[in-house]
N, C-alpha and C positions, 0 to 999 in steps of 0.2 A: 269400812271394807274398801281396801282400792280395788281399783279397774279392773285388775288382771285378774285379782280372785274370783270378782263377779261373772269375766267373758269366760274360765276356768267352767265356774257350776255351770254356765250354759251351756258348752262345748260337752261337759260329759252329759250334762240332760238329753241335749237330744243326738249324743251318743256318737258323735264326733271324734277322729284321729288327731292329735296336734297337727297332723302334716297336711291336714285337708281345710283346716283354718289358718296356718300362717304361710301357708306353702305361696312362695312368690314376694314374700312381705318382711321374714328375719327368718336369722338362725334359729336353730332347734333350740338352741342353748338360750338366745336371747327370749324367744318366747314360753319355756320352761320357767326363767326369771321374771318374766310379764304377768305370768300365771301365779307365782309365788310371791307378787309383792316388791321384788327386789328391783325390779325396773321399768323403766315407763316404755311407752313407745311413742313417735310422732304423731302429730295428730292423724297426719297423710295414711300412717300404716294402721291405727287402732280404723280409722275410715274402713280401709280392708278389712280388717279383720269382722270387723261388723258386716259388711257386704257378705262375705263368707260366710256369717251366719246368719245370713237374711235376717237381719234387723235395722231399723232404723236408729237413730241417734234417741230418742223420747223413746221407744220402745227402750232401750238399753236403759235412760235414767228411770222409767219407772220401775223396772225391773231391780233394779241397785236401788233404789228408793223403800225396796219392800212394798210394791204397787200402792204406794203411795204417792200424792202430786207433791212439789219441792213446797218448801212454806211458802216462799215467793211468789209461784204460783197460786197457791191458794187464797193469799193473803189478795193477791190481783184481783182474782175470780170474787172475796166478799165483798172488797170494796169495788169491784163495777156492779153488784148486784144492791150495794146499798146507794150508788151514786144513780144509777139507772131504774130500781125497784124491779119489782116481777112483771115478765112479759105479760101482756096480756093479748088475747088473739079477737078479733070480733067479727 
């Protein structure tokens, strides 16, 4: 799924106008096509556009992830947990 379709389901989730998440950032038209797939935006304006809907960057990947962490990540997280072993508190 690209970007646009993901900030799309969030913007109608929590019930947002297009004009009150791009407003100041593209055209109608260009964020219509943001939302559709058809086009990208800089990184400078997708920044906005997240700001706009009060999320962070990681909030947004996990969200587009299907709250799941990126493999990457995960894969980090086993091997410092097999490189370091389980905390232990005393």
């Amino acid at each position: 799924m690209m970007y646009g379709e993901v900030i799309k389901q969030i913007r109608l989730n929590k019930n947002l106008p297009l004009k009150s998440v791009y407003f100041g950032i593209c055209s109608k038209t260009n964020a219509v096509k943001f939302e559709n797939g058809e086009r990208m935006l800089a990184a400078d304006k997708f920044a906005g556009v997240l700001a706009n809907l009060m999320l962070t960057m990681p909030e947004f990947s996990w969200i587009k992830n299907g709250y799941h962490p990126q493999k990457a990540d995960y894969y980090q997280y086993i091997v410092s947990q097999a490189w370091n072993g389980p905390l232990s508190i005393k």
